[in-house]
N, C-alpha and C positions, 0 to 999 in steps of 0.2 A: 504494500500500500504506500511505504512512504517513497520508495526507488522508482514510482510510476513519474512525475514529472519533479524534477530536482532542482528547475530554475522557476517552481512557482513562487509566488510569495504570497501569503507568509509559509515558509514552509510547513509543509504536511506534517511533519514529524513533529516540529513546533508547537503548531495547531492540535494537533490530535490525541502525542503523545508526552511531550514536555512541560504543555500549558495547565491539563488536568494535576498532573501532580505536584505543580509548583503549585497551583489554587487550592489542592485540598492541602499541605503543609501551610500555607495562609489563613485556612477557615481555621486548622487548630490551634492557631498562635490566636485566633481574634474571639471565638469564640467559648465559652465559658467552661462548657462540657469538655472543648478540647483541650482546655487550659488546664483539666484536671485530668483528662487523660497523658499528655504532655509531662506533667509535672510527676507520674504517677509511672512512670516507667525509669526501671534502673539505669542508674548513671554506667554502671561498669560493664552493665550489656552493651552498652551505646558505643563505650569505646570499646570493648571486642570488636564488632562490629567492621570496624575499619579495617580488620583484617583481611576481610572481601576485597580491599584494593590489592594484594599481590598477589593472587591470582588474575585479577583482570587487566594488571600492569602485563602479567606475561602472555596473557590474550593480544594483546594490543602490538607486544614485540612481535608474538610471530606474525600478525596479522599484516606489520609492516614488512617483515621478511617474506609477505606472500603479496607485497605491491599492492594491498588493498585500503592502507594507512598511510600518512606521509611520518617519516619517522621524527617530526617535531611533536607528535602524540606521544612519542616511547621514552621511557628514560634516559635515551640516547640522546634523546632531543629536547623538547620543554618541559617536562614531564617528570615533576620528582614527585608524582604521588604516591610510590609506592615506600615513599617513607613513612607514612604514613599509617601504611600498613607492617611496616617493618618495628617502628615503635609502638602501636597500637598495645601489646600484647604486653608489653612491659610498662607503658601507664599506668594499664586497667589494676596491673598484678602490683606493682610499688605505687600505684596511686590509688587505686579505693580499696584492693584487700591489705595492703603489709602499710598504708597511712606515712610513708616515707616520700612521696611527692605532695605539695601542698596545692586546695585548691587551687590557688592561684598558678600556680605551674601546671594544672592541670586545665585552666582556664586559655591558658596561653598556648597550651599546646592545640588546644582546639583550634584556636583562631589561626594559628601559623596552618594546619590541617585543612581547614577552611579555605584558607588561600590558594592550595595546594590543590586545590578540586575546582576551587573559582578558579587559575590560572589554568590546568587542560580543559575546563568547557569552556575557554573562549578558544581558547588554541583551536578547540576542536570545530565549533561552532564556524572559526573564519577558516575553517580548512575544509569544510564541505561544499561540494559544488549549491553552488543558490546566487541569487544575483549578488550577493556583498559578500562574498569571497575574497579573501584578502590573502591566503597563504595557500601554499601548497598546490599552486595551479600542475606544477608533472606530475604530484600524485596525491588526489584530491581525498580525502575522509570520505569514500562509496562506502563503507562496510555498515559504518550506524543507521543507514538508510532500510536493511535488510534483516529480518528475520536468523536469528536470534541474536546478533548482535546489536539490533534495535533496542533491548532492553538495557545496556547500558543509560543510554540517554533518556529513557523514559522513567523506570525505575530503579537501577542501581545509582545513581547519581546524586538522584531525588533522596531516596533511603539514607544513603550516608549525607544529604545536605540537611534531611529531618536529625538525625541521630546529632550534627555539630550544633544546631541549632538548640537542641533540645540540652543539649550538655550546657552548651552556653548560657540558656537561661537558668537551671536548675542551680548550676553554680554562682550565677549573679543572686539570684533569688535565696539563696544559701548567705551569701555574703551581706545582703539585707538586714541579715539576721544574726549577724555577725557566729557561722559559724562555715564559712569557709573551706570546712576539713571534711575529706573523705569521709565515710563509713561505711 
């Protein structure tokens, strides 16, 4: 569906598949129920979680080594998200089980995280053919247009930009309260 016309605008994939889940991450930041759902899910699951980036980092390399990526998606190229997924495991473990990272460190790790998923979906976004293509025109981003790699940009992206978010606020909202620290 979304690899049927690539130079429409707004893009398909945009429209059908990245808009619904950025809207429904919206509805539970704003609304009350979700605010209690939100607040109501574990911090240390959350950043587990991130672990899903190093598998889909080395998705994305082979995907470049099969000319279907430009390799500024890969960690060769823009692409340090699979740090992300690389510390992920040792936050969650010295930051909410053994309380030897503090929230604040843990707060910050998010946001450097955060950045590190906002910088490949623009990478990625100006690297797909559509009319404002800005990179990567000899080997353009075809693959997120396609079944099953589609799901990166519709839901794995979304999932771990709910889970930064949600860390985010749990810990500000912690900090409110002045109690900052793990448990």
């Amino acid at each position: 569906m979304y690899n049927q016309d690539p130079n429409a605008w707004p893009p398909k994939i945009l429209l059908f598949g990245i808009l619904p889940s950025i809207l429904s991450i919206i509805l539970l930041f704003l609304t009350a129920k979700g605010k209690e759902f939100v607040d109501s899910l574990p911090p240390k699951n959350l950043t587990y979680l991130n672990i899903v980036r190093i598998p889909v980092e080395m998705v994305l390399y082979w995907l470049f080594l099969q000319k279907a990526i430009p390799e500024l998606m890969t960690f060769e190229g823009r692409n340090y998200d699979i740090l992300a997924g690389i510390t992920a495991p040792f936050v969650a473990y010295f930051g909410w089980t053994k309380g030897r990272i503090s929230g604040l460190g843990i707060l910050v790790w998010n946001f450097i995280c955060l950045g590190l998923v906002i910088n490949i979906v623009v990478n990625a976004f100006l690297s797909a053919p559509s009319p404002i293509q800005q990179f990567a025109f000899e080997q353009p981003n075809i693959t997120i247009l396609n079944f099953p790699f589609s799901w990166l940009p519709t839901f794995i992206v979304p999932l771990v930009l709910f889970g930064h978010f949600t860390s985010i606020r749990q810990l500000i909202k912690a900090n409110g309260k002045n109690t900052l620290i793990p448990s």
